[in-house]
Residue, then its C-alpha position, 0 to 999 in steps of 0.5 A: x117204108x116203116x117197120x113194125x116190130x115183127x119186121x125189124x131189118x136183119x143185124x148188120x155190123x156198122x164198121x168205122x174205118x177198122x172198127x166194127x160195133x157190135x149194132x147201130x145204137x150209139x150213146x151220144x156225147x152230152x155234157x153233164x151227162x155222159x161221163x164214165x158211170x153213165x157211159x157204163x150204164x149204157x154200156x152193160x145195156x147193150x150200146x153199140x158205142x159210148x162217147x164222151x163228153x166233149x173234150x177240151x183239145x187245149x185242156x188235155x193237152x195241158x193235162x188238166x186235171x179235170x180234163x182228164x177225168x172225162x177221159x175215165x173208161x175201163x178197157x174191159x167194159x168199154x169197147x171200142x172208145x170213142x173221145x170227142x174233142x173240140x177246138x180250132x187249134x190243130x197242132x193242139x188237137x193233134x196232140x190231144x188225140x196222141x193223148x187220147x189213143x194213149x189213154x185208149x181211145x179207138x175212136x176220135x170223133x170232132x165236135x164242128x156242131x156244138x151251137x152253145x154259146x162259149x164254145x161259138x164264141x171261141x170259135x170252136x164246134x160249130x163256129x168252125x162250119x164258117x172256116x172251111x180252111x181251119x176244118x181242112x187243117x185240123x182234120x188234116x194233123x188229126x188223120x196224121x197224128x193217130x192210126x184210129x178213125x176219125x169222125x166228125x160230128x156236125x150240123x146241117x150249117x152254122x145259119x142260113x147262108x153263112x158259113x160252109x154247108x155239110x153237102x159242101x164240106x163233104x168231099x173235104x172230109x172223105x179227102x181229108x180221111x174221116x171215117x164217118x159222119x154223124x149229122x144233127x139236122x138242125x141249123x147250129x143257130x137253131x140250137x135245140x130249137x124246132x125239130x130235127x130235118x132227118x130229111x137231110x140226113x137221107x140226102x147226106x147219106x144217098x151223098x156220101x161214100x163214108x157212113x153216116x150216123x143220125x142224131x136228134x129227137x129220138x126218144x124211144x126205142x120205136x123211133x130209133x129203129x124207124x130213123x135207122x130203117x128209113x133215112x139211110x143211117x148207118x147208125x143212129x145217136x141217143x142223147x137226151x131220149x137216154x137221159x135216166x133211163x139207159x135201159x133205153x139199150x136194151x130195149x131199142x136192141x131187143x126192138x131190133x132183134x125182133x123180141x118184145x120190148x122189155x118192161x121197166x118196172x119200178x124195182x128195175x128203176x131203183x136198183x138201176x139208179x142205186x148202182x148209177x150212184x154207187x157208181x158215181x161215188x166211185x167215180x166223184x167220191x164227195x162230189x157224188x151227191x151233187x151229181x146225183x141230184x141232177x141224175x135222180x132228177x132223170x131218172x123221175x121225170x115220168x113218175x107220179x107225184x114227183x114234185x115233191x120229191x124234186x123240191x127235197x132231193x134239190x136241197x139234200x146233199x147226203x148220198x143215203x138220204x138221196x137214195x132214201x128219198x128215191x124210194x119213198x118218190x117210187x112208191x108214192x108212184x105205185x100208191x097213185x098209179x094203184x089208186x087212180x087205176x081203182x077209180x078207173x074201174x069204180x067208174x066203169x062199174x057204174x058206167x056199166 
């Protein structure tokens, strides 16, 4: 059954072993994009629970200085916070674990589902799902090393018959104690490739005793709620549809609640991209403006006349002059959307 918006399912709470989240929404970790400023953003939007990049178990345990600034967070706005590690290390992960709930991580979540390239090639995310035992060990020392839940995030399979099915592994992981699963239904060879299956995360989730969240493809609000209402999901993961626009929160929230969706307007996006920055300045200092091309590119992917500004903001290094270059790109928008909007009812009239 599909919900329309009058007919959005009662707000239940999602419980993660002791952790309870404030709604089924969760932002998704992405390299390069769910770093603390980011993760804040989505938060103050309304996001059940944040996670972080992945996390370099072998790294953090070496104290790399890097490393240890994926871990950022603030107590006060971040709660719970979730930490994703990888690697196949499991004395390594164990103690990247005690490290992390030190730092103040309620949550540990392991990656057996990144498809890229290095990280398989190591032998760590999604490289795992072909060693059975290597899962068992390290899910084994993580459940032992700390008292918060563990979680673990994986796909359907590594590729088609090799390696252990997630329907396989499944009575490992509630053996071995994991507290949730988080399913991207799309074969690790497969990569980002194709569409999501969410037929195999209703399957999973009819299988399993312990929740199961669902990612992939969502993105917007309406097919959040249609892929929590209608696959079994507990929970369901943002990634890629969050990309420049974490609002997206706030509005999948009021969809749930059964409220009209919010309208983003243009004053919303800039004042949203101008504390996005401010916040990463605070975060980066110098590095800031590098970072922030990259996030002011998101943050216009849907805007008229747009081109243009990307070609500029690619070689400008300056904070201010970025921010500048925003403004000018959101009211070429509004100048475009005016114009385009006018000769539509020109056209109109004379039709008429």
């Amino acid at each position: 059954m599909s919900y329309g918006l009058n007919e959005a399912p009662s707000a239940t709470a999602v419980t993660i072993g002791a952790v309870t989240l404030a709604n089924p929404f969760i932002l998704a970790p992405l390299a390069g994009l769910t770093n603390w400023p980011f993760r804040r953003l989505a938060k103050e939007a309304g996001a059940g629970l944040t996670v972080t990049e992945m996390v370099s178990a072998t790294a953090l345990v070496f104290k790399n200085r890097a490393t240890l600034k994926l871990l950022e967070t603030d107590p006060a706005v971040e709660k719970p916070f979730c930490v994703q590690l990888f690697g196949k290390n499991p004395d390594h992960i164990a103690e990247a674990a005690r490290l992390a709930v030190d730092l103040g991580a309620d949550i540990i979540d392991l990656n057996l589902g990144c498809p890229a390239r290095k990280v398989v090639a190591n032998g760590h995310g999604a490289a795992l799902l072909k060693d059975p035992p290597t899962i068992t060990k390290i899910l084994h020392a993580l459940v032992r090393a700390v008292k918060v839940p563990i979680t673990v995030k994986t796909r359907p399979a590594f590729a088609p018959k090799t390696g252990a099915t997630v329907f396989e592994l499944l009575p490992l992981f509630v053996d071995e104690g994991a507290a949730a699963i988080t399913l991207h239904p799309r074969l690790a060879s497969e990569g980002f490739s194709g569409e999501a299956d969410w037929q195999q995360i209703a399957r999973l989730a009819e299988k399993s005793p312990i929740p199961i969240i669902g990612s992939g493809d969502i993105t917007s609000p309406a097919q959040a709620l249609e892929k929590l209402t209608n696959y079994g999901a507990a929970a369901v993961m943002i990634g890629r549809g969050a990309k420049g626009q974490p609002w997206f929160f706030h509005q999948v929230l009021a969809l749930w609640q059964r409220k009209i969706i919010p309208e983003i307007s243009l004053t919303k996006r800039l004042s949203t991209a101008e504390r996005h920055a401010k916040l990463l300045f605070e975060s980066m200092g110098p590095k800031a403006p590098f970072m922030l091309r990259k996030v002011l590119m998101w943050y216009t992917k849907t805007l008229r006349g747009a081109v243009d500004f990307r070609a500029r903001l690619s070689q400008e290094t300056n904070l201010e002059n970025q921010l500048a270059l925003l403004v000018e790109c959101l009211a070429r928008h509004e100048i475009l959307t005016a114009n385009e909007q006018a000769e539509a009812n020109e056209e109109n009239k004379t039709r008429t």
